[in-house]
N, C-alpha and C positions, 0 to 999 in steps of 0.2 A: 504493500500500500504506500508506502513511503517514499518507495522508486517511483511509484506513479506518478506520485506529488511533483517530484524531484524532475522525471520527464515532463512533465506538463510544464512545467519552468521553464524548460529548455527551449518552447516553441515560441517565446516572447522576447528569447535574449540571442536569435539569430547576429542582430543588429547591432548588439552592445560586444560579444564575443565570439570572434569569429577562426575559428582553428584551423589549419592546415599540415598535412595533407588531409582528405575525409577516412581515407582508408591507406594503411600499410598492408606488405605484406612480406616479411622477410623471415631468414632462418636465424636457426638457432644459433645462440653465439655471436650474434653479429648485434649493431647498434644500431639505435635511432635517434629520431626527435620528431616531436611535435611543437608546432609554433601556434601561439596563442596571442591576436591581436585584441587588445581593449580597446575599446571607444571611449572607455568613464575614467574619470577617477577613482582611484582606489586603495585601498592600506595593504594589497597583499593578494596573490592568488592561490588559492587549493586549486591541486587535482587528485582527480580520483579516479578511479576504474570501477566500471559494471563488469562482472564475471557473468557471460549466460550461462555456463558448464554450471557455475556455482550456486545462481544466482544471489547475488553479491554485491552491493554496493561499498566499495572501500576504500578511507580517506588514505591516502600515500602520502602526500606532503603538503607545507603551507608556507608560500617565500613572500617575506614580506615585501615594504618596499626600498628595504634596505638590504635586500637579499638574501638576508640570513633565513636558514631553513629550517621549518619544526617537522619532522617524518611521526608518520602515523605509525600503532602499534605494528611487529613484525616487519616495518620496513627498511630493508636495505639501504642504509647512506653509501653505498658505493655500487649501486645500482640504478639511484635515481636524482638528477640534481636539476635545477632551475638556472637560466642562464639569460640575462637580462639582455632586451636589443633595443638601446635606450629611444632612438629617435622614434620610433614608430610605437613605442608603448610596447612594445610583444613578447611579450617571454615566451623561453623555447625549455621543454621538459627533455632533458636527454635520458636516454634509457638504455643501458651498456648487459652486457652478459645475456643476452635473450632468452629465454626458454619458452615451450609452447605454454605454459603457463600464464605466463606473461600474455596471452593473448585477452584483449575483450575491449569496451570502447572508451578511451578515456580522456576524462572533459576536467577542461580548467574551471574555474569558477571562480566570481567575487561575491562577498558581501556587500549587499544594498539595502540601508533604511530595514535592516533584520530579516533579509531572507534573502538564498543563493541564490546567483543567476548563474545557469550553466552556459557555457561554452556548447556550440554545433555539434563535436562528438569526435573522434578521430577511432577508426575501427583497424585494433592492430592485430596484425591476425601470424603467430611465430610457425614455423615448420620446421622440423627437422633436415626435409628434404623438399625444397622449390618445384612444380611442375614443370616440365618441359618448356618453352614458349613458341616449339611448335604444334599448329594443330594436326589431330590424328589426321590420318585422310584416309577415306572409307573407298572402297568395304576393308575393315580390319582385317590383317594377315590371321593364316590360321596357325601360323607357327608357334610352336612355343614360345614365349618369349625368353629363356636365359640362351639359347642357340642363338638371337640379334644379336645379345649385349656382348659377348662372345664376339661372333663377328667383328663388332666394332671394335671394341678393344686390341683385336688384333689388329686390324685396318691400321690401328693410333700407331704403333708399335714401328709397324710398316713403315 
């Protein structure tokens, strides 16, 4: 009931916070960031992460605006820091050591007049293993597939 509250927020404060990229989608291990532009003034931003696996709304951290950072229970100070980009207002959340864990959508947010405004949403999605970026082309081979990768491998070698 709370997330609802809390999404319902979200559809008002388009305009005030505006996040990018909408979606990531990278492997494990590797790093990010998301970037958070304000419109308003403010004393500091939280972000937090929705878990769908989990369902889960969880505060991660909160940088003021003197950048010092207070992390939420269980979080990681050398997994997640705030990185100020003074002229445009925007803070960027970096995000180091990936795991698919780490996946779900996560929104900056300020305090206004006693109640959050969320940020657009940024949908980060970890994998162990990235999809091909090419597409199949049909009709699918009926070969087994470890006999291709085989192939290929030796093709590389070659």
């Amino acid at each position: 009931n709370n997330c609802l509250f809390l999404f319902a927020l979200g559809f008002y404060t388009t305009l005030l916070l505006t996040q990018t990229p909408g979606h990531i989608l990278t492997q494990t291990s590797n790093k990010t960031e998301i970037l958070c532009d304000l419109k308003k003034e403010h004393a500091g931003v939280y972000w937090y992460r929705w878990s769908q696996e989990r369902q889960h709304f969880q505060f991660l951290l909160f940088s003021n605006a003197m950048g010092r950072a207070t992390y939420g229970p269980d979080v990681r100070q050398d997994k997640f820091s705030v990185h100020e980009a003074r002229p445009q207002s925007s803070y960027s959340l970096h995000i180091s050591h990936l795991h698919p864990s780490d996946s779900g959508i996560y929104y900056c947010s300020v305090s206004q007049s006693s109640q959050l405004l969320l940020g657009t949403g940024t949908q980060l999605t970890v994998a162990d293993a990235l999809p091909p970026k090419t597409t199949p082309v049909a009709p699918v081979s009926k070969k087994p597939l470890p006999r291709t990768t085989k192939r290929k491998a030796a093709s590389r070698e070659g």
